[in-house]
C-alpha positions in Angstrom: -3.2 -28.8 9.6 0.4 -27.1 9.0 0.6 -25.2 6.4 3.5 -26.9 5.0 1.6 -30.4 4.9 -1.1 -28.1 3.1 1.5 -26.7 0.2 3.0 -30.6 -0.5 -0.6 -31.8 -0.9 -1.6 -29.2 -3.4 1.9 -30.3 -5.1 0.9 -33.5 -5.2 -2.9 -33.1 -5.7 -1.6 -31.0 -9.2 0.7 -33.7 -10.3 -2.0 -36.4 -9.8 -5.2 -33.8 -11.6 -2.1 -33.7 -14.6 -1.6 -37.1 -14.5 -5.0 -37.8 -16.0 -4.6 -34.8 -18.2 -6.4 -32.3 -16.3 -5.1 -28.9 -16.3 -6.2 -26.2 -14.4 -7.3 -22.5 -15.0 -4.5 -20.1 -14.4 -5.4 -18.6 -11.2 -4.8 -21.8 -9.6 -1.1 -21.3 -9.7 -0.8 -17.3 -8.5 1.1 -17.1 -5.2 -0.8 -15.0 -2.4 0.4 -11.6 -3.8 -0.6 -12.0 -7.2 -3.8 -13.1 -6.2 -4.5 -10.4 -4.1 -3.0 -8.1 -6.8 -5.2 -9.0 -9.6 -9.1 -8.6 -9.9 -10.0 -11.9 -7.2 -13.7 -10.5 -6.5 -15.4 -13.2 -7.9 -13.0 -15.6 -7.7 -13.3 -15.5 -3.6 -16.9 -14.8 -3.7 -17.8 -18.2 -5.2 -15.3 -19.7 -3.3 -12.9 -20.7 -6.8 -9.7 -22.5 -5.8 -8.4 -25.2 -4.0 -9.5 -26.8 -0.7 -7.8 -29.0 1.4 -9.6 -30.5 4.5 -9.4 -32.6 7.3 -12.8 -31.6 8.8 -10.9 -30.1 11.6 -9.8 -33.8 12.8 -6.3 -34.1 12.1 -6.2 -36.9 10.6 -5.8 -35.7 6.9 -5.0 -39.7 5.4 -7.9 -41.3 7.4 -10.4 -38.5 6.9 -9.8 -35.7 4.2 -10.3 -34.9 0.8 -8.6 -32.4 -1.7 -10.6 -30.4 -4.0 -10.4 -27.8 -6.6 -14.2 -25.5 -7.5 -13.1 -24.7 -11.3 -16.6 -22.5 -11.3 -19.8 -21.7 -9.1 -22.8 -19.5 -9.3 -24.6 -17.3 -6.8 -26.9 -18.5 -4.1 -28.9 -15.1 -5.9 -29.1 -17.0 -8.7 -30.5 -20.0 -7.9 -32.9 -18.7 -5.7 -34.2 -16.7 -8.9 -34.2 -19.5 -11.4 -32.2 -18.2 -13.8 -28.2 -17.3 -14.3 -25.5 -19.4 -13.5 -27.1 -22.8 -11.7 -24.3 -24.9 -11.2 -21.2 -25.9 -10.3 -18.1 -28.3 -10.7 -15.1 -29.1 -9.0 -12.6 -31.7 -9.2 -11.4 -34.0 -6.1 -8.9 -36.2 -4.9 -9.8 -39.2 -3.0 -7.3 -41.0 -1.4 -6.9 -44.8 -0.9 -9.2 -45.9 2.4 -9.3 -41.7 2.8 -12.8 -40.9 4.4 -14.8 -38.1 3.2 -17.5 -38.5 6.2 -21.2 -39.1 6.1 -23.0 -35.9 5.3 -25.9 -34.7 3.4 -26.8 -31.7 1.5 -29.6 -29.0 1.8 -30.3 -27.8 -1.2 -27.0 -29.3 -3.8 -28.1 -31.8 -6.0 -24.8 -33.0 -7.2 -23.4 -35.9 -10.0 -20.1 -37.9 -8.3 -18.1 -39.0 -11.4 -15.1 -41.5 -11.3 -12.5 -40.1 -13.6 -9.9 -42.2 -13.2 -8.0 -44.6 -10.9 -9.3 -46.7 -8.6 -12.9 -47.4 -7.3 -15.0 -44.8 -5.8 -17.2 -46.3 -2.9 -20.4 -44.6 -1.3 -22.1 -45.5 1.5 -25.9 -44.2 1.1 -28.7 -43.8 3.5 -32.2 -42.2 2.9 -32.7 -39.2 5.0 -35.6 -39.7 7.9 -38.9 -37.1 8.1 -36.7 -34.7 10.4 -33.6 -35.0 8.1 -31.4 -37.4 10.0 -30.3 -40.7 8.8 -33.0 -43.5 8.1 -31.3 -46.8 8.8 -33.9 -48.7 7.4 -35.6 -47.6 4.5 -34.0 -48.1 1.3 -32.0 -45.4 -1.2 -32.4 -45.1 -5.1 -30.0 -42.9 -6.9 -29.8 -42.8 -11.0 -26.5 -43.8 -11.7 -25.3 -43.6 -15.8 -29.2 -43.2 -16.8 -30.2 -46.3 -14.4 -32.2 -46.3 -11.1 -30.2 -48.3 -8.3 -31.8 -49.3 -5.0 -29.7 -50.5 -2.1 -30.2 -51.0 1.4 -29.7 -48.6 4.1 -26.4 -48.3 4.5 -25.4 -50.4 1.1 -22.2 -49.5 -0.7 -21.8 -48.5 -4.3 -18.7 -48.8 -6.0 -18.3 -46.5 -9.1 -15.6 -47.7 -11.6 -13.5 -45.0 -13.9 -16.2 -43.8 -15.7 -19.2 -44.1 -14.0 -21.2 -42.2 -12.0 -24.2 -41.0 -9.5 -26.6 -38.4 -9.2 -27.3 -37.5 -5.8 -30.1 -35.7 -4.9 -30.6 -33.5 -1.6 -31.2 -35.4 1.5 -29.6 -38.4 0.2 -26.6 -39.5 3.4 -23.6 -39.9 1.8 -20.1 -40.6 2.4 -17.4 -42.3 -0.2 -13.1 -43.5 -0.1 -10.9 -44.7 -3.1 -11.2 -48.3 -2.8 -7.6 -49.9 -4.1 -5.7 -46.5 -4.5 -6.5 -43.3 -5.0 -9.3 -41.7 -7.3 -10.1 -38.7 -9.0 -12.9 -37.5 -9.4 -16.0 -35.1 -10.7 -18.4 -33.0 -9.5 -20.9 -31.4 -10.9 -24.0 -30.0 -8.9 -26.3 -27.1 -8.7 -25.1 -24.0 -7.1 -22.2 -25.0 -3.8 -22.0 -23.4 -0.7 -20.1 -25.1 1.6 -20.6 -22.6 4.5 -24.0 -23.5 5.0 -25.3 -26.1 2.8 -23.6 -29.1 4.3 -24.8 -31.5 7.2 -22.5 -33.7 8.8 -24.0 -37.1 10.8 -20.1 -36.1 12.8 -20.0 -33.0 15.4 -16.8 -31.9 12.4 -16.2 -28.9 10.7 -16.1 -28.6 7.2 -12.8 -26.5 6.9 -9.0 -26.9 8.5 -7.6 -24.9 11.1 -4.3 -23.5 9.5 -0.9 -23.8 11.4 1.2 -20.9 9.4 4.6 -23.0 9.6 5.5 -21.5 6.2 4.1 -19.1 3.8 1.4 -20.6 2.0 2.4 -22.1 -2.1 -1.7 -20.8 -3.0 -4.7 -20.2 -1.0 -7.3 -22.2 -0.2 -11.1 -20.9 -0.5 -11.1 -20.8 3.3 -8.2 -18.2 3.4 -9.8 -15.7 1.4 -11.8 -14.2 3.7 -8.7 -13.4 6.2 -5.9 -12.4 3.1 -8.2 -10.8 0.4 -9.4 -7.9 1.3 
């Protein structure tokens, strides 16, 4: 992705979070030098801040998604049972906008529809050996209620609603009649290692520096905060 198609879309990502009066924490907004000014440690160790991706396939309206991690614990701390255990970030679906079938290792996570359109997610039971069952059906709680679909059934979350999903469970989701935002909140995230794509994809963009960034993203901080 250029960078400059990276900087409109966090403009535009921030005007849509404020549109549903969601406002974000200050260091959100610093430019590079600030940020690498002020105390960032733990910001960039639990990967705080925005993300932009098109999984590496440039293709950012069919497949992409736009996300801000408002806080995060340590692996450390999970692993231990005790200390900060969770997670939340906020995200921007677009309309008919992929975010591709994937699973998770160890993140058990709650999708919430905040606001906008519908939220659809395609669900599949993971197999023995972790890949995709395509025959066996899937239960997830949604809102304090089991529901079981088929393999491969499609469940569209209105403002509002929401599902738990557990690891294993094959998921991928779009804004169904617009765009939607929406809410995460999950167990410890670690998106270097704890995400399993049923795509040979990436889970961050390759960077085309066609003008200085507006803010990082959580995958720059390794290369501009030292």
């Amino acid at each position: 992705m250029k960078r400059s198609a990276v900087n409109s879309l966090i403009r535009e990502g921030d005007a849509f979070l404020r549109s549903f009066g969601v406002h974000l924490p200050p260091f959100a907004y610093w430019p590079p030098a600030e940020m690498a000014a002020r105390d960032h440690a733990m910001i960039a160790a639990r990967g705080l801040g925005w993300d932009v991706t098109d999984y590496g396939q440039g293709r950012f309206g069919e497949l992409g998604l736009l996300l801000f991690t408002l806080r995060n614990g340590r692996k450390e701390d999970l692993a231990a049972g005790s200390g900060m255990l969770y997670a939340e970030k906020m995200l921007i679906s677009r309309r008919d906008q992929l975010s591709p079938m994937h699973r998770h290792i160890g993140k058990a996570e709650d999708i919430i529809n905040r606001g906008g359109a519908s939220l659809v997610l395609e669900l599949f039971a993971s197999a023995p050996d972790g890949s995709i069952c395509r025959h066996s059906e899937v239960s997830v709680p949604c809102d304090g209620q089991i529901r079981t679909l088929p393999a491969g059934g499609r469940l569209a979350l209105a403002p509002g609603e929401s599902v738990t999903l557990l690891p294993g469970v094959w998921h991928a989701f779009w804004g169904e009649g617009g765009d939607v935002l929406i809410g995460e909140v999950s167990t410890v995230n670690d998106d270097a290692t704890d995400n399993v794509f049923e795509m040979d994809i990436g889970r961050f963009s390759q960077i085309e520096e066609d003008e200085p960034p507006l803010h990082l993203l959580v995958s720059d901080y390794p290369a501009w905060l030292r």
